[in-house]
C-alpha positions as CSV (number, residue, x, y, z in Angstrom):
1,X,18.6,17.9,1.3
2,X,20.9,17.8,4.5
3,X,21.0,20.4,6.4
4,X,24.6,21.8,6.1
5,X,24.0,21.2,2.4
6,X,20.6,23.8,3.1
7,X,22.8,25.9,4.7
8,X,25.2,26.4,2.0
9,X,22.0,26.9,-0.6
10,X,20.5,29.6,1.1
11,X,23.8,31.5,1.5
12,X,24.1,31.5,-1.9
13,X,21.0,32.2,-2.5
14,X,20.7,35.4,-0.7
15,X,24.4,36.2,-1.9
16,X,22.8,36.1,-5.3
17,X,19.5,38.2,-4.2
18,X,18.7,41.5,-5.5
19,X,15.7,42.0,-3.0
20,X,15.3,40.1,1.0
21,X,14.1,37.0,1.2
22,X,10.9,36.2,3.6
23,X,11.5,33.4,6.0
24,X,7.8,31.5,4.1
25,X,9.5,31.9,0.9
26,X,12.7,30.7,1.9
27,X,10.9,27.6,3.3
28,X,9.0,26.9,-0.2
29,X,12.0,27.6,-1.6
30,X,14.0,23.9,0.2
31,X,10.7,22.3,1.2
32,X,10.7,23.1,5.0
33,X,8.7,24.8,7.7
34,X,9.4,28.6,8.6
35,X,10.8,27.6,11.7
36,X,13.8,25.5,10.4
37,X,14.2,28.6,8.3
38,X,14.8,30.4,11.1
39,X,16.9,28.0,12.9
40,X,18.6,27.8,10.0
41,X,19.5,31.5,9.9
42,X,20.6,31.7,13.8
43,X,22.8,29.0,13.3
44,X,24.7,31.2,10.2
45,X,24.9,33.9,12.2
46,X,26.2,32.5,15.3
47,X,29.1,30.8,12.6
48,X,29.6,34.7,11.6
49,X,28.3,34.6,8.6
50,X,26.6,38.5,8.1
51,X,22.4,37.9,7.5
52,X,20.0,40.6,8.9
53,X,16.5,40.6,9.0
54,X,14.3,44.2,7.1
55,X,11.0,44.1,8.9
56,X,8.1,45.8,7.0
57,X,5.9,44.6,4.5
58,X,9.0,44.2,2.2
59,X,10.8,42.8,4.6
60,X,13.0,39.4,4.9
61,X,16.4,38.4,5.5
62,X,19.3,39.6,3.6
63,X,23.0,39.4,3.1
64,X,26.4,41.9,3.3
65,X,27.1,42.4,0.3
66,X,30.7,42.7,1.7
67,X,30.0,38.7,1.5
68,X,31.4,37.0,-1.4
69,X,33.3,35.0,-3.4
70,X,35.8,36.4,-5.9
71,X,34.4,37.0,-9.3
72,X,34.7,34.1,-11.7
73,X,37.1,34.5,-14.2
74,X,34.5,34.3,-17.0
75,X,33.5,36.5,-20.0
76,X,29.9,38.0,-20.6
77,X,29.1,35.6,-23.3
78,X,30.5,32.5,-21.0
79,X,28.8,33.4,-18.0
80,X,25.2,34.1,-20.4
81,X,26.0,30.8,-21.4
82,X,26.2,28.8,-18.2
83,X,23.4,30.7,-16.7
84,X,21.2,30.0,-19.6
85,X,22.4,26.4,-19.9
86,X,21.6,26.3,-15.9
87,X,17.6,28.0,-16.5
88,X,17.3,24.9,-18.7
89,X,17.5,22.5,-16.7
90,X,14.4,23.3,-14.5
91,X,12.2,21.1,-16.0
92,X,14.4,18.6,-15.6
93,X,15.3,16.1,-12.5
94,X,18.4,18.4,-11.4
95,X,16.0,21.4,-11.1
96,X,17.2,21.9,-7.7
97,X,20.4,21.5,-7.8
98,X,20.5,23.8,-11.2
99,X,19.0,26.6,-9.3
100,X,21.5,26.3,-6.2
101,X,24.1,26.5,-9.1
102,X,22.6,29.5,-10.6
103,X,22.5,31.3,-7.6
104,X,26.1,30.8,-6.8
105,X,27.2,31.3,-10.4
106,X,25.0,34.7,-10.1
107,X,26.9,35.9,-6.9
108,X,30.0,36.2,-8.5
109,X,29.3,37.2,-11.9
110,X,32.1,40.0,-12.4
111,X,30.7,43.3,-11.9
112,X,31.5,44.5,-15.4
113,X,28.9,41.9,-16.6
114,X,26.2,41.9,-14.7
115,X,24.0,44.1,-16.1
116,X,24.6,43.4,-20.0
117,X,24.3,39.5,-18.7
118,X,20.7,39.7,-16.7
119,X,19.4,42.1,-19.6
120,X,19.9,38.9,-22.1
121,X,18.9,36.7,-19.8
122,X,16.0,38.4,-19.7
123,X,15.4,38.4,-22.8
124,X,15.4,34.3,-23.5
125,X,12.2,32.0,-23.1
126,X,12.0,28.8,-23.3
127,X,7.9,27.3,-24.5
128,X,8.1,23.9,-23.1
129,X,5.5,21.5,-24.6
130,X,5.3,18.6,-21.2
131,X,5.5,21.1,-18.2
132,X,7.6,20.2,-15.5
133,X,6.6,16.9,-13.6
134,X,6.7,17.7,-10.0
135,X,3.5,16.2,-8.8
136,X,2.7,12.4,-8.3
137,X,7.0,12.0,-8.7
138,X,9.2,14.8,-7.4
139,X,12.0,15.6,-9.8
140,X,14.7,15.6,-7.2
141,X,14.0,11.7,-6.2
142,X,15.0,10.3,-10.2
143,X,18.3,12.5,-9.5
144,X,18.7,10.4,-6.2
145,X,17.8,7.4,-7.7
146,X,19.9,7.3,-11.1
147,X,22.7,8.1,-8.7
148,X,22.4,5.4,-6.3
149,X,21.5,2.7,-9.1
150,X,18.4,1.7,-7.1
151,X,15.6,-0.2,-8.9
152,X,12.0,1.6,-8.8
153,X,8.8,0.2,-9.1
154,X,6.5,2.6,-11.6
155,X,3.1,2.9,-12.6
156,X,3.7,4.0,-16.1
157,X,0.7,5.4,-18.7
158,X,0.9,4.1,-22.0
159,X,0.6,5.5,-25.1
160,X,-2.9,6.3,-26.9
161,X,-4.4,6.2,-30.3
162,X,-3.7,9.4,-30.9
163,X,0.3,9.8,-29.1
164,X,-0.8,11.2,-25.8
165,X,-1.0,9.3,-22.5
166,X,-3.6,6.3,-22.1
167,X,-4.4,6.0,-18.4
168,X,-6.8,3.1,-19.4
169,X,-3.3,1.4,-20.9
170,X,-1.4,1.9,-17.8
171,X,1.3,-0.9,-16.3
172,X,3.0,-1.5,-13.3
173,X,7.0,-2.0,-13.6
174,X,10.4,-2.9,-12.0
175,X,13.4,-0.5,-13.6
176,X,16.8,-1.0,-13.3
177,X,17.5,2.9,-13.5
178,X,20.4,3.7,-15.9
179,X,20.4,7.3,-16.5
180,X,18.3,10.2,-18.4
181,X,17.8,11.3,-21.5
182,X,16.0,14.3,-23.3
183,X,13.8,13.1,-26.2
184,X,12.4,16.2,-28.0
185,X,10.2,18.1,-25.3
186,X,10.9,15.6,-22.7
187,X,13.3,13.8,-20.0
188,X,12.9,9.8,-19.8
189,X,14.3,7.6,-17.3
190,X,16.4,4.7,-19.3
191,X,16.6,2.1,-17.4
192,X,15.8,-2.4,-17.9
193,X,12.8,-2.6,-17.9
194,X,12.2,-6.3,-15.6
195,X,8.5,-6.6,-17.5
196,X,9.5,-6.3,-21.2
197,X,13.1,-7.8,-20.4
198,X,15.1,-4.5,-22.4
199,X,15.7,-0.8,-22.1
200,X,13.3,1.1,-22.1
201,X,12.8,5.0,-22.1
202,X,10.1,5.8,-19.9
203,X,8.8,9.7,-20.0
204,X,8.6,11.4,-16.7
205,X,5.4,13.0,-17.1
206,X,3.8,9.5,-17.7
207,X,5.1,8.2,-14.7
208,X,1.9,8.8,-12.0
209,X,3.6,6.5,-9.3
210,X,7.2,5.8,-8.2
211,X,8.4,3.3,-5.4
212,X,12.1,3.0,-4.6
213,X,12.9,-0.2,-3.9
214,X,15.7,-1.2,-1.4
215,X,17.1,-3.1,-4.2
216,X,20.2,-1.7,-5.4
217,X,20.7,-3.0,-9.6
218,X,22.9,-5.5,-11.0
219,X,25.2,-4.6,-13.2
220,X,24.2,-4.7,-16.9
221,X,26.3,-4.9,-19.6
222,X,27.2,-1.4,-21.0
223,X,27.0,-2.0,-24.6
224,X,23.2,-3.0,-24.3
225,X,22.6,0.5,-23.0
226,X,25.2,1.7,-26.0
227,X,23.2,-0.5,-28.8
228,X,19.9,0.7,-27.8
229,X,21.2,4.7,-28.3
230,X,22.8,3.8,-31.6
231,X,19.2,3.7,-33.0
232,X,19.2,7.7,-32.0
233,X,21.3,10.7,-32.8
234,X,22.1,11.5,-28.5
235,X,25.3,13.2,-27.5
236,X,26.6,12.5,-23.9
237,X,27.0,16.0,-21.6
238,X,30.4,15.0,-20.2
């Protein structure tokens, strides 16, 4: 993430927080040091914007409530509904993203709302079967990567006897990436598959290894990508 575009998060972020913010959580929070954190902060404070710092054990860095956005012109069961439909996505590859979004969407929830809205929310769980794939291939890079086209270079597990992963049947593969898709309890990257010469769905958690290649991929013609989804009852998202 850039650093204006870090900025901008962690605004919102402590717009939308109920409780200060520690300068170590913020930094797990984006993936940086405490220091840029706090270089970070100075730098929105010397633009104006209004963060303070609580010391003390429950201490952190807050925000004027004063400082906001108007309230979105949304009713309780819309807002429950993008909120919810933003919670889902993190176990997916726009996990970041979907919490920067929930946090902003949060912020400006009309008033009236709030409470009834966080109360449902609350009460919703989601029992995923895969848990989210964040180790050996960060989420955020296949958002990156399906947006710039790029071709990849995987280390893919195949699939055992008895359906789960089968390190021992594991290959090494060049992927034109093409875009997501959810198949039951999990997100796959669809993309040509250079080895078996078709699309192919490959699920995330199986991937143990992922190389970006400077290679950028050729355009494919979009009814092979249409044909192979015919064979499945998918719906597009936009």
């Amino acid at each position: 993430m850039k650093r204006t575009e870090r900025q901008y998060a962690l605004v919102d972020l402590l717009r939308a927080a109920r409780r200060p913010w520690s300068a170590a959580r913020l930094a797990r929070e984006f993936g940086v040091s405490t220091r840029t954190v706090e270089r970070d902060v100075r730098s929105l404070q010397l633009a104006g914007v209004p963060i303070y710092a609580d010391h003390g054990a429950s201490g952190g860095y807050s925000i004027l409530p004063e400082y906001s956005l108007p309230p979105l012109n949304l009713t309780a069961a819309e807002s429950l509904a993008v909120l919810a439909g933003l919670a889902l996505l993190d176990s997916s590859p726009y996990r970041s993203a979907a919490r920067r979004a929930h946090a902003k969407i949060s912020a400006v929830v009309d008033e009236r709302h709030r409470g009834p809205v966080q109360e449902l929310l609350g009460r919703m769980q989601v029992i995923d079967a895969a848990a989210p794939a964040d180790g050996a291939v960060p989420l955020g890079v296949l958002a990156d990567v399906i947006a710039a086209r790029r071709v990849v270079r995987i280390t893919y597990l195949g699939e055992g006897v008895d359906g789960g992963p089968d390190p021992a049947a594991g290959t090494v593969r060049d992927v034109e990436s093409m875009g997501l898709l959810r198949g039951g309890d999990a997100w796959l990257l669809v993309g040509w598959c250079r080895l078996r010469e078709a699309i192919r769905g490959f699920r995330i958690e199986r991937i143990t290894r992922l190389e970006v290649l400077e290679e950028v991929a050729p355009p494919r013609d979009p009814a092979l990508l249409a044909a192979d989804q015919a064979r499945w009852p998918t719906r597009r998202l936009g």
